[in-house]
N, C-alpha and C positions, 0 to 999 in steps of 0.2 A: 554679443559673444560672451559666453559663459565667465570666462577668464576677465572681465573687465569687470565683473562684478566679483570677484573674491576677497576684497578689500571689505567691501560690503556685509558680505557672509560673513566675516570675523568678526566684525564691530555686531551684526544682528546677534550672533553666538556670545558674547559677554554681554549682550544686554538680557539675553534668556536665562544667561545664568545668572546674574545679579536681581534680575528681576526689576531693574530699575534704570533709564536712560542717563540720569545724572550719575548714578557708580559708574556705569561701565566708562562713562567719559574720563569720570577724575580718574579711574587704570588706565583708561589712554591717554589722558592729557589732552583731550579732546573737551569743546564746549559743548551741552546738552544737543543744542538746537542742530550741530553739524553732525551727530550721533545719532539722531531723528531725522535727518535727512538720509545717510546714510540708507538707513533700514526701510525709508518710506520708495526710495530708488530702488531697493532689490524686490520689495512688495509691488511695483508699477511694471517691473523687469518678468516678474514672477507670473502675474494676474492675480494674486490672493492676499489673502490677509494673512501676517504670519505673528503681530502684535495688536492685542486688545487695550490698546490708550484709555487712561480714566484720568481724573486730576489727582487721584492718590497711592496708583498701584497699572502696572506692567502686566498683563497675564497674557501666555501664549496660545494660542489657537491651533486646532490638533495639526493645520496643515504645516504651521512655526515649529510642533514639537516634532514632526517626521522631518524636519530638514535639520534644524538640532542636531539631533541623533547622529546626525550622517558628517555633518559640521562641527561639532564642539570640540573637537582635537584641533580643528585647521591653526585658531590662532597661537596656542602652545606649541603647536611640532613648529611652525613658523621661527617663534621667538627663540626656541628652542636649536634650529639650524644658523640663524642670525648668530646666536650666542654661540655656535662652535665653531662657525667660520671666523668668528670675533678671535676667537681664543689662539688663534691660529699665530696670531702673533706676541701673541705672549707664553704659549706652550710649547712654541714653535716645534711644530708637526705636520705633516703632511707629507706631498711626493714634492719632487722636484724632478723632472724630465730634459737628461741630458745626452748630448752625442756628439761625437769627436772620432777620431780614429784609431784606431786597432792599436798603430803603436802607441800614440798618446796616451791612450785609454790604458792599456797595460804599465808603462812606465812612468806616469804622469799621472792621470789621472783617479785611478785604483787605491793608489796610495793616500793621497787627499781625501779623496773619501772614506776610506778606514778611520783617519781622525777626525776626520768631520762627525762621524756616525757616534767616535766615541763620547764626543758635546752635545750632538742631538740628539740619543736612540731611538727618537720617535716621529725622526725623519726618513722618509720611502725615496731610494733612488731606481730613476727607471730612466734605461741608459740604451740607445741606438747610436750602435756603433756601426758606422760606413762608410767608407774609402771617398764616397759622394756625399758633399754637400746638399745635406735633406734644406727643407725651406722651413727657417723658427717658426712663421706663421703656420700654413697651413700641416704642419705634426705637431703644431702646439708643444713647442719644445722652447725651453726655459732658457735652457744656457746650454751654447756650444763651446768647442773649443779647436779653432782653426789656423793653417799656418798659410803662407802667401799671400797673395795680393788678393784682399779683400773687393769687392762689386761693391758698387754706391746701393744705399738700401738709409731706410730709415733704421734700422739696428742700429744699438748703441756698441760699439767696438772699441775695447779697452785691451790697450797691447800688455801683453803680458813678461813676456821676453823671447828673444834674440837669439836664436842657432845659425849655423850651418850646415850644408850637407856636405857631407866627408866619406869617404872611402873605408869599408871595414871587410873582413874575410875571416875566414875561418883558422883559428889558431891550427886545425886538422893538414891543413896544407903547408907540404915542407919548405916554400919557396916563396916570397913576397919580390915585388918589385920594390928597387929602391931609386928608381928614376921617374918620371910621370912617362916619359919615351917608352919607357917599358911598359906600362900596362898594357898596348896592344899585343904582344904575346902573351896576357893571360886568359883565361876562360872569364866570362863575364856576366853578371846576372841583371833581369832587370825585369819591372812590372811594364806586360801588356798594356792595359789601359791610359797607358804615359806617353809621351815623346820618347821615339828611340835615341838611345844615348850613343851616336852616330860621332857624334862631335864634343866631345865633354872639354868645356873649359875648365881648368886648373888655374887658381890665384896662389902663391905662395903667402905666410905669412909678411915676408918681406917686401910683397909689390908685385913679381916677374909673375906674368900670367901667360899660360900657356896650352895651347886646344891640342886633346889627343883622339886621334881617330877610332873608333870602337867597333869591335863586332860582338852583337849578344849572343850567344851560346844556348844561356835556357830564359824562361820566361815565366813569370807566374800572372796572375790577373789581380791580386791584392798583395796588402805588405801582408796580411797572415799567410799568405802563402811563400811569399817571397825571403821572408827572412829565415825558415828554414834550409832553405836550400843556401842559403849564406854560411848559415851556423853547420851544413853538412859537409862545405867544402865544394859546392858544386863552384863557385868561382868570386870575383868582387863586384862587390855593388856597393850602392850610395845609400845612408841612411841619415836622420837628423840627427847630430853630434849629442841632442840632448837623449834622442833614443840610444844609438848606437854607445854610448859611453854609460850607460848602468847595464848592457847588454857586453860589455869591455870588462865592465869590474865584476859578471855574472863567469867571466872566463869562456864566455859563448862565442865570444866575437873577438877578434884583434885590430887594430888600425893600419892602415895600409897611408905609406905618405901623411904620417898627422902633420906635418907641417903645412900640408894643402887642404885646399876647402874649394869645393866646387861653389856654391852660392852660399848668400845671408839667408835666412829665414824669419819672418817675424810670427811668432805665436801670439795668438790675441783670443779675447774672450767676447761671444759675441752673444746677446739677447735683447730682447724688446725694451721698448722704452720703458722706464723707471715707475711709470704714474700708476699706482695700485699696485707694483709687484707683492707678492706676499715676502714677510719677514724672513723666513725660510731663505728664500733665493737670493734674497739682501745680504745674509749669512755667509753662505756660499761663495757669493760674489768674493764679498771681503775677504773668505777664509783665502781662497786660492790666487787671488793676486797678492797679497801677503807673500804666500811661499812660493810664488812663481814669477813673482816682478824681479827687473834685473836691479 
């Protein structure tokens, strides 16, 4: 197979060009005799003679100088991709392929990378963004950023920090509940693709925890959908305190019973194992549990 003799072809390619099996060795570091082996394998490979051996001089043979021709880039452009995939960590450049969720990604995420961007400019974000846990491997995706209870996986999972989900509505509505008993008189909002929130338990700050019976009202199928109809006034729903509270200080949203928290949440960062990550991701890694660790 063609492909197992390209090794070959490059060493045969600086010896045409030197003219000599002892230079082309000492540019590769190579001993003469393994440099003439080389060449004499892709000549057996081939059926032809592609170098004229003398004890004092190299000449090539017209069929050596048609395959030359075709080959004398191969070991430069080589060294030449070695040397920028090299560089990758010292210029730190490239892409880095990330996906997390709409809200994270908006309120979270978006922002980290504006100043990440302003230390690296010469790093490419490419970001899938989906309500569903895509798989790191097979999208070949770098780094996630996911909240609940993580599935065993060989991914390496660094927690980042700690919410809750909490109760928010729209400042537009004249009327909030100030009891958790009362939220079943109000209009209620919640994402299709979830457990219906039939049964919502309420913890107080102080301990008392308490289940209120629920009827959904409208529905959307993702949080991009779902948070506007929050912010329109169509009724309450749950979001992640660390969403819903820069969505509070944007005057989009208001808190409904901040004293109560339906659950914990743990935020965590999640990507492949460590071994050959590029510099780039290393970067990344560190920037955003810096500003997102609790």
């Amino acid at each position: 197979m063609i492909v197992n003799y390209l090794k070959a072809m490059a060493i045969f390619s600086l010896v045409a060009e030197t003219g000599s099996f002892t230079a082309a060795g000492e540019k590769l570091k190579m001993p003469r005799g393994k440099v003439s082996e080389q060449v004499s394998r892709l000549e057996d490979y081939l059926g032809v003679k592609l170098l004229q051996r003398s004890t004092r001089k190299v000449s090539i043979t017209d069929e050596g100088r048609t395959l030359f021709q075709q080959v004398k880039t191969l070991l430069p452009t080589v060294i030449q991709a070695v040397d920028e995939v090299k560089s990758f960590n010292t210029e730190i450049k490239g892409k880095i392929r990330l996906t997390t969720t709409q809200d994270h990604y908006e309120t979270l995420l978006v922002p980290l990378l504006k100043q990440f961007s302003l230390q690296y400019p010469q790093v490419q974000f490419d970001l899938l963004i989906s309500e569903e846990p895509l798989s790191i491997i097979e999208d070949s995706i770098d780094l996630a950023i996911r909240s609940g209870e993580l599935p065993d996986s060989n991914l390496v999972s660094l927690p980042l920090t700690a919410t809750q989900l909490k109760l928010y509505a729209s400042p537009l509505l004249d009327e909030l509940p100030k009891r958790p008993e009362e939220l079943s008189e109000f209009p209620w909002v919640t994402i299709s693709n979830t457990q219906a929130l039939s049964n919502l338990a309420l913890k107080h700050r102080g301990g008392e925890l308490v289940h209120v019976r629920l009827e959904s009202q409208h529905q959307a199928n993702n949080i991009a959908s779902y948070r506007p109809l929050l912010e329109h006034g169509f009724g309450i729903g749950v979001l992640a305190e660390i969403t819903g509270n820069e969505l509070v200080k944007q005057k989009r949203l208001v808190p409904v019973l901040p004293e109560w928290q339906a659950h914990h949440l743990q935020l965590s960062l999640i990507y492949p194992a460590r071994l050959h990550m590029a510099q780039r991701t290393r970067l990344l890694i560190e920037f955003i549990r810096v500003n997102l660790s609790d």
